[in-house]
TIMAR-194930 format. One record per residue (C-alpha): z, y, x; residue in one letter. Coordinates in Angstrom, 2 decimals. Each point is the difference from the previous one (the first is absolute). Example, Ala and Ser with C-alpha at 12.3 -4.5 7.8 and 13.67 -1.06 7.14 Angstrom:
TIMAR-194930
+---------+---------+---------+---+
!       Z !       Y !       X ! r !
+---------+---------+---------+---+
!    7.80 !   -4.50 !   12.30 ! A !
!   -0.66 !    3.44 !    1.37 ! S !
+---------+---------+---------+---+
***
This chain:
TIMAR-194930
+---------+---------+---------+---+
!       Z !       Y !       X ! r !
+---------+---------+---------+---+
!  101.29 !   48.13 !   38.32 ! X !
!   -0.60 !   -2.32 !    2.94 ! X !
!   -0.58 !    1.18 !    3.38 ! X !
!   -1.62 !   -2.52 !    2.63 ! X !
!    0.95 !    0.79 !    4.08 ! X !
!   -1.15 !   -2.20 !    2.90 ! X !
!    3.20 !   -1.71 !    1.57 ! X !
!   -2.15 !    0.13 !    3.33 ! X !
!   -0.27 !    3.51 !    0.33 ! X !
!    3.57 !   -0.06 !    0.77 ! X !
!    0.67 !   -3.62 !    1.59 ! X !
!   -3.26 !    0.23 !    2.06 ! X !
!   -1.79 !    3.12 !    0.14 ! X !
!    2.90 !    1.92 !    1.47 ! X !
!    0.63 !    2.62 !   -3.29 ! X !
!    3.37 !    1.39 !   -0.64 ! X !
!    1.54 !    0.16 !   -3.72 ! X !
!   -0.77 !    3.46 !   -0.15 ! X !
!   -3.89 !   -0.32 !    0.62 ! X !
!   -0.04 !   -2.78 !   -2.51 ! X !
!    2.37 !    2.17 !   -2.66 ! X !
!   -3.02 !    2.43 !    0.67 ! X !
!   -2.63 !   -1.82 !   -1.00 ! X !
!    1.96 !   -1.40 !   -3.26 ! X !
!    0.42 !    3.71 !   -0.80 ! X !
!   -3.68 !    0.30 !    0.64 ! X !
!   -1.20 !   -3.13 !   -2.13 ! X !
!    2.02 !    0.71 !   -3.26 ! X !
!   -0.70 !    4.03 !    0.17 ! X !
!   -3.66 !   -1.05 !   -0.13 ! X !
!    0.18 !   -2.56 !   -2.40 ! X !
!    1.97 !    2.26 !   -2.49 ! X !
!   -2.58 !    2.81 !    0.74 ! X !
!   -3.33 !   -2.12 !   -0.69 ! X !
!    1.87 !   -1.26 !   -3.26 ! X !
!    1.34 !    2.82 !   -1.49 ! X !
!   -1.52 !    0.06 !   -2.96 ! X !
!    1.19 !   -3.70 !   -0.86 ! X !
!    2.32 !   -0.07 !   -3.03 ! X !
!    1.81 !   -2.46 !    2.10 ! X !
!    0.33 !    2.07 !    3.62 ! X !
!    0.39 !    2.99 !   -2.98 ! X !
!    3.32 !   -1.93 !   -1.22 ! X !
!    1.24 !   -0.93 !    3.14 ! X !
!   -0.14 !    3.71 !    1.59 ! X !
!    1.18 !    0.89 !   -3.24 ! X !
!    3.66 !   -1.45 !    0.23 ! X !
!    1.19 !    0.36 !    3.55 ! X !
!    3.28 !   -1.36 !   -0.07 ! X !
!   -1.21 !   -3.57 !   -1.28 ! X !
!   -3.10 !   -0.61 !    2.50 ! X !
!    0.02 !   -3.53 !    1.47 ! X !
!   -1.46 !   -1.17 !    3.31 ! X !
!   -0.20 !   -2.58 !    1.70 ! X !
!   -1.26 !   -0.49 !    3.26 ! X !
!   -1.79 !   -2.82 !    1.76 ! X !
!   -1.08 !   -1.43 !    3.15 ! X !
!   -2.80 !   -1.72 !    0.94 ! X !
!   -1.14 !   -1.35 !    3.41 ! X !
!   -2.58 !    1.52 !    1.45 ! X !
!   -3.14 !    2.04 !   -0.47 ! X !
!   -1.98 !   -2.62 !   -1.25 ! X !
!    2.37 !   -1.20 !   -3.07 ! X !
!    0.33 !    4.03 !   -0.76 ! X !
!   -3.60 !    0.20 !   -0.33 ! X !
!   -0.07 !   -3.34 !   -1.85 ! X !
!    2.44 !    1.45 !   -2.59 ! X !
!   -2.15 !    3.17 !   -0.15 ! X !
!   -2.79 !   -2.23 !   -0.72 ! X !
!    1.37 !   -2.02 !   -2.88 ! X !
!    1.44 !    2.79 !   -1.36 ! X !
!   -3.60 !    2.26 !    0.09 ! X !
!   -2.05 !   -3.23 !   -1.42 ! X !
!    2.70 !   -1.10 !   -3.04 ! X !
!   -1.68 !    0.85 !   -3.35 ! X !
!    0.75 !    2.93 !   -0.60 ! X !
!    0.83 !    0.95 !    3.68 ! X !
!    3.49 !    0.96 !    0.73 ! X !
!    0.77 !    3.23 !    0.71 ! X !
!    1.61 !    0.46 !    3.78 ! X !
!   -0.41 !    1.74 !    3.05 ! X !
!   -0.29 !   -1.48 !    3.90 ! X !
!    0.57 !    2.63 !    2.17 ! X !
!   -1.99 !    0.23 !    2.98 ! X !
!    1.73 !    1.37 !    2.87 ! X !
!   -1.85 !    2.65 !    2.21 ! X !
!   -1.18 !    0.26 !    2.04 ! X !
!    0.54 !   -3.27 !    1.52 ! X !
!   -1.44 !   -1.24 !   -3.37 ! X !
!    2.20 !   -3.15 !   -0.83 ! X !
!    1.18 !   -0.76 !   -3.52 ! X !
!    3.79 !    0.40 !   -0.46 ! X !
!    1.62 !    0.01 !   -3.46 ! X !
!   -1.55 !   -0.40 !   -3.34 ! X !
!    1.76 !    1.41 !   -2.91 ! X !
!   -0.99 !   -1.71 !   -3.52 ! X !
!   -0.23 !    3.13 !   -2.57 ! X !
!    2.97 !   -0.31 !   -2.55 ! X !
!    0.09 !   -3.34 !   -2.28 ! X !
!    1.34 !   -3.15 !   -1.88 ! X !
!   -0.53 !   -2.91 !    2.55 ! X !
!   -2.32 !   -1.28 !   -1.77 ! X !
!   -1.15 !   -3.62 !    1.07 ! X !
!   -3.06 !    1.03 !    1.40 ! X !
!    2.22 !    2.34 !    2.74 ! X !
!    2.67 !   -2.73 !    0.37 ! X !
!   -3.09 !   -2.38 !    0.76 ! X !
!   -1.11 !    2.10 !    2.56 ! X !
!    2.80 !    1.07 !    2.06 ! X !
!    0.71 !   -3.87 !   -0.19 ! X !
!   -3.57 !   -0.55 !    1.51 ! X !
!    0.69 !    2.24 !    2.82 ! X !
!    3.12 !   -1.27 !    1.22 ! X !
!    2.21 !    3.35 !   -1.65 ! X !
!    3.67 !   -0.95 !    0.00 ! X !
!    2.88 !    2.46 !   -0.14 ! X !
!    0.50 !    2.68 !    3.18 ! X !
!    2.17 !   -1.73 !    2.36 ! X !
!    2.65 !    2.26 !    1.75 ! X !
+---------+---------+---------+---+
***
C-alpha cells in the first residue's frame, strides 16, 4: 500500500506533523473503506501483523493531482483515494487501495515526481 503526501504542506504551507499524520489516517481509512470488498484490501485487513506501507512524498498540489489523474485514467483505473481537506478544500494525501506494484502504479508515482518520505 502506497500512500502519497505533499512535502509542501509541511515545508511551505505552515502544517505540523500531526495535521499531516491526520490526513494520512484520513486517506488510507477511506481507501480501505471504498475497497472493502477487494479480495486484495480483503487479504491485507485480513493479516494485520504483516501489512506493508510505504509512504511517499510528492511536491505540491499539482503533482498530487497529477498522480490522482494517472492513476483514475490507467486501464483499468487504479483504485486510490485523494483526500480533500475541508473545509479549506485542498488535496492532501492519497492512499493507493492495497496491491502488487504493479508497473502501471510504479509508472505513475514515477510520473508525478513520488520518491520516498523524507524525514
Amino acid at each position: 500500500m502506497q500512500i502519497v503526501v505533499r512535502r509542501d504542506l509541511l515545508t511551505t504551507e505552515g502544517w505540523g506533523v500531526g495535521p499531516l499524520m491526520a490526513q494520512v489516517a484520513h486517506a488510507t481509512s477511506a481507501v480501505l473503506h471504498e475497497t472493502r470488498e477487494r479480495p486484495e484490501t480483503q487479504a491485507y485487513l485480513d493479516d494485520l501483523t504483516h501489512m506493508h506501507k510505504v509512504v511517499m512524498q510528492t511536491a505540491d498540489q499539482a503533482s498530487i493531482e497529477r498522480l490522482a489523474s494517472r492513476l483514475a485514467e490507467a486501464n483499468p483505473p487504479v483504485p486510490h483515494h485523494l483526500w480533500i481537506e475541508q473545509p479549506e478544500n485542498v488535496p492532501t494525501c492519497l492512499a493507493l487501495a492495497p496491491n502488487r506494484r504493479e508497473s502501471k502504479i510504479k509508472k505513475a508515482l514515477d510520473k508525478a515526481g513520488c520518491r520516498l518520505w523524507q524525514g
